[in-house]
C-alpha positions as CSV (number, residue, x, y, z in Angstrom):
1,X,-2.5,41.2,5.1
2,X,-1.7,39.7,8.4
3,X,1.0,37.5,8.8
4,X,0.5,34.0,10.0
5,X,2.2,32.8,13.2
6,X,4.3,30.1,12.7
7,X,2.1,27.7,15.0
8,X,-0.4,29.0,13.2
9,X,1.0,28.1,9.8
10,X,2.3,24.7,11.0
11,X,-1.3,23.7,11.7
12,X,-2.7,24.8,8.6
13,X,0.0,23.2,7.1
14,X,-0.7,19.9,9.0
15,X,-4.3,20.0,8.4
16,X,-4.3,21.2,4.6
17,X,-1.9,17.5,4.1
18,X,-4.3,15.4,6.0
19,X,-6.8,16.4,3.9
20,X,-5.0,15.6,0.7
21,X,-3.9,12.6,1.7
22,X,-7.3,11.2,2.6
23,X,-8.7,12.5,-0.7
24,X,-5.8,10.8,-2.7
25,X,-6.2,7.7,-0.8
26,X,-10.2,7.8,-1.3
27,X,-9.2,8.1,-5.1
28,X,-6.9,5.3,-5.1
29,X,-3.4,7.0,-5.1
30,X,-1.5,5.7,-2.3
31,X,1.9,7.0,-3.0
32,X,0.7,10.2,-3.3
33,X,-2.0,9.7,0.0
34,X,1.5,8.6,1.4
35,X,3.5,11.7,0.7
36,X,1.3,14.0,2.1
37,X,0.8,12.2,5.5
38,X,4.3,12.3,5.8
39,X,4.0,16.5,5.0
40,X,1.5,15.9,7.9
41,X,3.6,14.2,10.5
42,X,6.5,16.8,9.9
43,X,4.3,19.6,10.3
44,X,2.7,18.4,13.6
45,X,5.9,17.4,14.8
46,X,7.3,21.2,14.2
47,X,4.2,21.9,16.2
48,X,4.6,20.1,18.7
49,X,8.3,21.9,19.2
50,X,6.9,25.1,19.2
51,X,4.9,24.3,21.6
52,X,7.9,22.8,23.9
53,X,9.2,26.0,23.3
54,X,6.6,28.3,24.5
């Protein structure tokens, strides 16, 4: 099995929450709709430094 990159991972990780979080909100859970958006923000946010760094 290949091993993800970490920018790689980050955006899966960013996408994967976003998702969530608009399915929990769609079902009426905001806290937890919440919660993952944050997950969201700090994974693009680790993105957006590995990006700084490359």
């Amino acid at each position: 099995m290949k091993k993800f990159s970490e920018e790689l991972h980050e955006r899966y990780a960013a996408v994967i929450s976003l998702r969530i979080a608009f399915k929990k909100l769609n079902e009426g859970d905001i806290d937890l709709a919440l919660h993952r958006a944050e997950d969201a923000v700090r994974s693009l946010k680790a993105l957006q430094e590995i990006k700084k760094a490359n």
